[in-house]
N, C-alpha and C positions, 0 to 999 in steps of 0.2 A: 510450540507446535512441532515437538520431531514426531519421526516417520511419518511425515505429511499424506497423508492422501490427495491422488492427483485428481483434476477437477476435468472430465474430459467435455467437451462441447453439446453432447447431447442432455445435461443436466440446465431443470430453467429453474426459477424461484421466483413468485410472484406476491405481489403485497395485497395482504389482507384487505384494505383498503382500496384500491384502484385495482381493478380487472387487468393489467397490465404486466409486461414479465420484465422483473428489473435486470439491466446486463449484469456481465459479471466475466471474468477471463477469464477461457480455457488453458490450461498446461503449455497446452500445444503454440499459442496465444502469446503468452506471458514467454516463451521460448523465442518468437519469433521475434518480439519488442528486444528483445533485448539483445537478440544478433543484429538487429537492424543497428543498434544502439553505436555496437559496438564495430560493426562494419564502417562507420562514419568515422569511429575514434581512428581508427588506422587508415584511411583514405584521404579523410582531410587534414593534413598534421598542422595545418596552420590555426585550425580552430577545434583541432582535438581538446584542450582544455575544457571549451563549452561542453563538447561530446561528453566528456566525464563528470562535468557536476552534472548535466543530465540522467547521467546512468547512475551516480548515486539518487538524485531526485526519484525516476523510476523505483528504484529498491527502495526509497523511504516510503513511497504513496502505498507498493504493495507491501509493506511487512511491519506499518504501523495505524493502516485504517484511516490515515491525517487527511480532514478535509485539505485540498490545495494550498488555503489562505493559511489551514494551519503550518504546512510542510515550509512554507515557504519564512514563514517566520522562527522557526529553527535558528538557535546559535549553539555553537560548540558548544557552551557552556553550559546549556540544557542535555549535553549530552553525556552521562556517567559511563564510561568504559569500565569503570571499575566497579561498579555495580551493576552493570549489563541494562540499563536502565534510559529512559528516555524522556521529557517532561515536553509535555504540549499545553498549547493554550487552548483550552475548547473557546471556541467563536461563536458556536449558537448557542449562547445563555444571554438573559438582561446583562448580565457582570459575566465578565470572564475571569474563568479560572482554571489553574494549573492542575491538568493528571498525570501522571506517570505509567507510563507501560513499560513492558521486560522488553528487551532490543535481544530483537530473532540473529539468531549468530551469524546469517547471511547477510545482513546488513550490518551488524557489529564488523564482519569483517571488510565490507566493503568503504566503512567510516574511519578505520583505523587506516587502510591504504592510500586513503583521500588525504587523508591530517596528516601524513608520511610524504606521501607525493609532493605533495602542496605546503607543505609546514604552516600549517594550521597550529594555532593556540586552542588547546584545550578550553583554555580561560577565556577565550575570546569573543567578546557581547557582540559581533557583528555579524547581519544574518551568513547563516551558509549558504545559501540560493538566491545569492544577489537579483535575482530577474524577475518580473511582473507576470500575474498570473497570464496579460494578454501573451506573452513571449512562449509564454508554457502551453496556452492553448493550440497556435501558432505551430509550435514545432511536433506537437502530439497531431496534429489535421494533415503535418508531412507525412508522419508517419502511417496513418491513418490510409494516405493516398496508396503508400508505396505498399502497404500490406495489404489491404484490403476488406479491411473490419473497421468496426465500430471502436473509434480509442477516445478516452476521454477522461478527465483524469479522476469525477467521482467513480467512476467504473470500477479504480483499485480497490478505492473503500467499499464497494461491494463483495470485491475478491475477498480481499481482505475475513470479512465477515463470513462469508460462502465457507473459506478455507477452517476458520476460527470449528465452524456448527459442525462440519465434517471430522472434525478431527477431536470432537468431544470437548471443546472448551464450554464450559456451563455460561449460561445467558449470563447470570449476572456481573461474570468476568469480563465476559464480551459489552457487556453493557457502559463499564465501566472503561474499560481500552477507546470503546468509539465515543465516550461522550457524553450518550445519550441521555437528558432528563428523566425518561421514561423507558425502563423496559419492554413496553409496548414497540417503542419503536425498534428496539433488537431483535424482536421476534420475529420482524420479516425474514431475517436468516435462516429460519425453519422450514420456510416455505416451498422445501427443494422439492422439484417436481419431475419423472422422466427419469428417474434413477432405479439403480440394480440395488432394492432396501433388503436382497436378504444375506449380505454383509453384515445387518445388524441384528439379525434375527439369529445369526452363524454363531455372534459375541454374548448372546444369551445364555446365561447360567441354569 
């Protein structure tokens, strides 16, 4: 996804299904998460370490779509630097099984700096987010308090998606990145509502 399009607040997306507006992070949002992120990495030095595998978790949630359960089971090993590439376990299937996504070069770089900092094994079967999705909930409700929105961590995988539809990635790519069984269920990403559409009408031949 280069030249991203930014995603400003007054955009909603609702699902075909339920009358409801699913969240999804503003710019402005996903800016603020992660000064918080990193205001703590340099205040608390005692438990900066934590602070940083959070801020890589952060960057993995937004720039790979991974349900939680999935991020969290992540090992270096699944992760190809030299293929720019990334292998997850989709969790909502009967069987689980392994997909692959491109690794967005903002998180390729923040993955290389972690495995640098930390001498991390490329090779290494042990997860990279040692900690329970309750510990994850937990520290996202802090941040939650202190910012003032709605944080949570499927919210990414909506970003996630949001960010994918804007920026022209075709459903079935998308489809394939999140998981999903069914296309049907990608399609909620369409559903953007409250937007300035003649940017696309501008891109018309």
């Amino acid at each position: 996804m280069n030249n991203i399009v930014p995603i400003p607040k007054s955009w909603k997306i609702q699902s075909a299904k339920k009358s409801i507006p699913i969240d999804f992070f503003s710019d402005e949002e996903i800016r603020a998460m992660e000064w918080w992120i990193k205001q703590r990495i340099m205040k608390y030095k005692v438990r900066a370490d934590v602070h940083k595998r959070y801020l890589l978790l952060f960057k993995t949630l937004l720039w790979t779509g991974a349900r939680i359960d999935e991020a969290l089971a992540i090992r270096p090993v699944d992760i190809h630097l030299e293929l720019n590439t990334i292998d997850l376990i989709t969790l909502k299937r009967k069987k689980s099984v392994m997909r692959t996504i491109p690794l967005h070069r903002d998180l390729k770089d923040a993955i290389m700096s972690y495995f640098i900092e930390f001498k991390v094994s490329v090779k290494s079967q042990e997860r990279l987010f040692p900690m329970t999705r309750q510990a994850v909930d937990h520290y996202l409700k802090r941040m939650q308090r202190d910012l003032g929105f709605k944080i949570h961590a499927h919210k990414f995988r909506h970003t996630f998606g949001v960010k994918a539809i804007i920026n022209h990635v075709p459903l079935s790519v998308l489809q394939e990145w999140l998981g999903h069984s069914s296309i049907f269920s990608t399609s909620i990403y369409t559903q953007i509502t409250g937007m300035d559409t003649s940017q696309f009408m501008n891109q018309m031949q």
